[in-house]
C-alpha positions as a Python dict, from the first residue, in 0.01 Angstrom:
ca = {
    (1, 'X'): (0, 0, 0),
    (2, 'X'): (83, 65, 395),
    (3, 'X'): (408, 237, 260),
    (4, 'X'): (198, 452, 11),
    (5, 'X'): (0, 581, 328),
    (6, 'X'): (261, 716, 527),
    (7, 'X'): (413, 899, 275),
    (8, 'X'): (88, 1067, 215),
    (9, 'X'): (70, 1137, 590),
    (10, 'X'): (424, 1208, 611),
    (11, 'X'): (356, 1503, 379),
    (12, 'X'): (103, 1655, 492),
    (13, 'X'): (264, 1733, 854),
    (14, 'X'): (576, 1854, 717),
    (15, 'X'): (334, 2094, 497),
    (16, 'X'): (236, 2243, 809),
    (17, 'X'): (537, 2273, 1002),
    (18, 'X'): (634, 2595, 860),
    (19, 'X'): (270, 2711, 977),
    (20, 'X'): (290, 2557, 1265),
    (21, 'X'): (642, 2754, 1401),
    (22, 'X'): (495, 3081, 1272),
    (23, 'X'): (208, 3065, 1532),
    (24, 'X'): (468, 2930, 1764),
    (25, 'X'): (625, 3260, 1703),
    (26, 'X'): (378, 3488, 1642),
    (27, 'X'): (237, 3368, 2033),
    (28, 'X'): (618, 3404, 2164),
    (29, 'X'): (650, 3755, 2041),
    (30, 'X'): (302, 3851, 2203),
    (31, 'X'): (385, 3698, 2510),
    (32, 'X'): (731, 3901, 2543),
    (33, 'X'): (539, 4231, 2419),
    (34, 'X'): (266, 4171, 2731),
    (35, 'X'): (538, 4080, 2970),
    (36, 'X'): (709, 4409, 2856),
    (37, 'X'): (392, 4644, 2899),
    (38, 'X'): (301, 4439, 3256),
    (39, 'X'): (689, 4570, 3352),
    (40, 'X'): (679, 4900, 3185),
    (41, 'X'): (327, 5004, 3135),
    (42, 'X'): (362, 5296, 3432),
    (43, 'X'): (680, 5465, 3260),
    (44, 'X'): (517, 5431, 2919),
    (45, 'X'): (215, 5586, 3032),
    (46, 'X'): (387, 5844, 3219),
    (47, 'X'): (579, 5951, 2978),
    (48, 'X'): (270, 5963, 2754),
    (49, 'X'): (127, 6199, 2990),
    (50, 'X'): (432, 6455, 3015),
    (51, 'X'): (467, 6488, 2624),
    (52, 'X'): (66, 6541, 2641),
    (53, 'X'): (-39, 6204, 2429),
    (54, 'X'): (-189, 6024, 2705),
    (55, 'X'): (-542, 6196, 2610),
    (56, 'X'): (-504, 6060, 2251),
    (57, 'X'): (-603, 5696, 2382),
}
């Protein structure tokens, strides 16, 4: 019976492993996309502002 059990539990983490590292990378790639605006927000937004977009926003 015990043995039963942890298979059962066994499978249900590795079910959400897959889920799990696609949050894992979905918050990675946010974090590297805010750390990239934080560094180059100015130039993007300057350079907004010469082609004329800046007003769209």
């Amino acid at each position: 019976m015990g043995y039963k059990g942890f298979m059962i539990q066994s499978e249900n983490r590795s079910r959400h492993l897959p889920l799990a590292a696609l949050g894992l990378a979905a918050v990675l790639l946010c974090l590297v996309i805010f750390l990239g605006w934080i560094r180059y927000g100015s130039q993007i937004f300057l350079s907004l502002i010469d082609s004329g977009l800046a007003y769209c926003f």
